[in-house]
C-alpha positions in Angstrom: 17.6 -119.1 32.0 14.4 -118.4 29.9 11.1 -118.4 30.7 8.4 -120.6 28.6 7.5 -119.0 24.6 4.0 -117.3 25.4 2.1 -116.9 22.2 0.0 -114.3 21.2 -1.8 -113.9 18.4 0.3 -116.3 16.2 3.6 -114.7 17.7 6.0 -116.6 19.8 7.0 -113.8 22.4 10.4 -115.6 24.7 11.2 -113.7 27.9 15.4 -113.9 28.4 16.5 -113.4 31.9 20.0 -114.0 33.3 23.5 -113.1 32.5 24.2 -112.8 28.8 20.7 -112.2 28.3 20.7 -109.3 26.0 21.7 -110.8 22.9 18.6 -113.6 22.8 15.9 -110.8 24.0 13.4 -109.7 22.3 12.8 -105.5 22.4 11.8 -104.5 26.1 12.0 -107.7 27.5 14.2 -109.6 30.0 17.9 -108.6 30.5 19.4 -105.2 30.2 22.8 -106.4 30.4 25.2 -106.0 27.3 25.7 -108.6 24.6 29.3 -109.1 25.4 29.3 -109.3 29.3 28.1 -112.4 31.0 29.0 -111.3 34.7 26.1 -108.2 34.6 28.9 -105.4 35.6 29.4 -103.8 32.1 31.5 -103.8 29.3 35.2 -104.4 30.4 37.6 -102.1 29.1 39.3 -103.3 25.6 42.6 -105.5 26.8 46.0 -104.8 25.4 48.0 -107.6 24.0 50.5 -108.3 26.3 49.3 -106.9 29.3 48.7 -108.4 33.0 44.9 -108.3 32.2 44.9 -110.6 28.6 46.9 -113.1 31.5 44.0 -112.1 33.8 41.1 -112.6 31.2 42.5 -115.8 29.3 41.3 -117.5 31.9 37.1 -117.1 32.3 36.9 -118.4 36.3 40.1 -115.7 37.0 38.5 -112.8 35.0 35.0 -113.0 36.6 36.6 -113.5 40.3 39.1 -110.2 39.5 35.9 -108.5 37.8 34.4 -109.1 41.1 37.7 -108.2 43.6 38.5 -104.6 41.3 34.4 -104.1 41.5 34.4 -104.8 45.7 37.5 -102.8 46.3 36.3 -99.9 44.0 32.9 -100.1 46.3 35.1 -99.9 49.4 36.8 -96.9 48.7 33.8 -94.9 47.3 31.4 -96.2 50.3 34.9 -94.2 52.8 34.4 -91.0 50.2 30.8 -91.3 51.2 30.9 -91.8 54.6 33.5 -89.1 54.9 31.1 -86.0 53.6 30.1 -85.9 57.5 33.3 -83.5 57.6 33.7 -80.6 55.5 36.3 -79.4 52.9 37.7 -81.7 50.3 38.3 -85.4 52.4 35.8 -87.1 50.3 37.6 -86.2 47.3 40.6 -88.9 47.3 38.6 -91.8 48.6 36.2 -91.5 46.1 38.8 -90.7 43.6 40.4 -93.8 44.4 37.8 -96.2 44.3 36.7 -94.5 40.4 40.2 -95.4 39.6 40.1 -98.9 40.1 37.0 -99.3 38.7 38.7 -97.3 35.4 41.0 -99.9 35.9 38.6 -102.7 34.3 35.4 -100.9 33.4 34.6 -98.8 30.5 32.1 -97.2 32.1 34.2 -96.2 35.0 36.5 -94.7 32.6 34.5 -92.1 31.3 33.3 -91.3 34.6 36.1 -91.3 35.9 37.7 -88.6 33.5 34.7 -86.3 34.4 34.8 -86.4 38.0 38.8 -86.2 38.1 38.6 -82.6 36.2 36.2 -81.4 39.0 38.1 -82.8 41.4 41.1 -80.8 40.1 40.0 -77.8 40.4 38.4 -78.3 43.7 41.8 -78.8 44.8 42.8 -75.8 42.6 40.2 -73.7 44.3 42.0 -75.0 47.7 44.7 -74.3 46.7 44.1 -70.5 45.7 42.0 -70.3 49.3 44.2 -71.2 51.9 42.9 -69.7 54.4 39.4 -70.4 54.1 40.0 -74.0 53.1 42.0 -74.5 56.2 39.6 -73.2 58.2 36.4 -75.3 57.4 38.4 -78.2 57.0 40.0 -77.8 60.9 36.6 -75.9 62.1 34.5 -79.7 60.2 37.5 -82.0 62.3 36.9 -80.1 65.5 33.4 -80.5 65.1 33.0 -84.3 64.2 35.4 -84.1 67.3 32.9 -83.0 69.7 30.3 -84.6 68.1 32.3 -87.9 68.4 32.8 -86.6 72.6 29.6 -85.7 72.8 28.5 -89.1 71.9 30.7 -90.5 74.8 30.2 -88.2 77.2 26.8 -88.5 77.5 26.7 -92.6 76.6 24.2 -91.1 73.5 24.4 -95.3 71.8 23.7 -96.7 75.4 20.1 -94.2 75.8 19.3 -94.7 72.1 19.4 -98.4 72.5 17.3 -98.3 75.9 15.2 -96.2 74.4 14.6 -98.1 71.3 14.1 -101.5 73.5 16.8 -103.4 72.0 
């Protein structure tokens, strides 16, 4: 999709939007997407004759919908990590974890990422690891109190009075 020229000044100036953008635009205009990808979620990873994904990606309408399924699935997993730092200690480690692997698994991007944030995560777990004790103890003290929190918010109907309160 491109916008009409727009001349200035005996220039023709195009404006590139879309997918595939980048390689048409002109310098800080339209599309920030790279030349290569035409689905706007990075540069895949480089594919090895051979392998399940040159099956996968010989086919266009099959790479973009596993693109899409390995992207979703990586969200999933990252979006638990997340919603898991409500407890303490190291359960939004593997979640996260997880969901940076399968994005490694097609993108480039999540690669490199990926490498970084799995050596801190090893030696969070090596710091565990050499703290037993203490690790044990705010991850069972965070449980118990995400259990009375989660009590607390049945015992005393705390979604019923928020909703009545708010009107809805």
């Amino acid at each position: 999709m491109t916008s009409a020229p727009q001349t200035t000044a005996g220039t023709t100036d195009v404006r590139v939007t879309g997918n595939g953008a980048a390689e048409q635009e002109a310098p800080g205009h339209g599309s920030t997407v790279c030349a290569d990808c035409t689905d706007g979620l990075g540069k895949p990873r480089p594919i090895e004759p051979g392998s399940f994904r040159e099956r996968v990606h010989s086919n266009p309408a099959v790479a973009l919908t596993w693109r899409v399924a390995v992207f979703t699935a990586g969200l999933l997993l990252v979006m638990l990590g997340i919603a898991l730092t409500v407890l303490p200690g190291p359960l939004t480690i593997p979640p996260v974890l997880a969901g940076l692997w399968v994005w490694s698994t097609e993108f480039d991007w999540a690669r490199r990422f990926f490498a970084v944030f799995r050596r801190k995560a090893v030696a969070a777990w090596r710091h565990a690891r050499q703290h037993p004790v203490s690790s044990l103890a705010v991850t069972v003290g965070g449980l118990a109190a995400a259990a009375a929190v989660l009590w607390a918010v049945g015992h005393f109907q705390l979604v019923d009075r928020a909703t009545a309160a708010l009107g809805l």
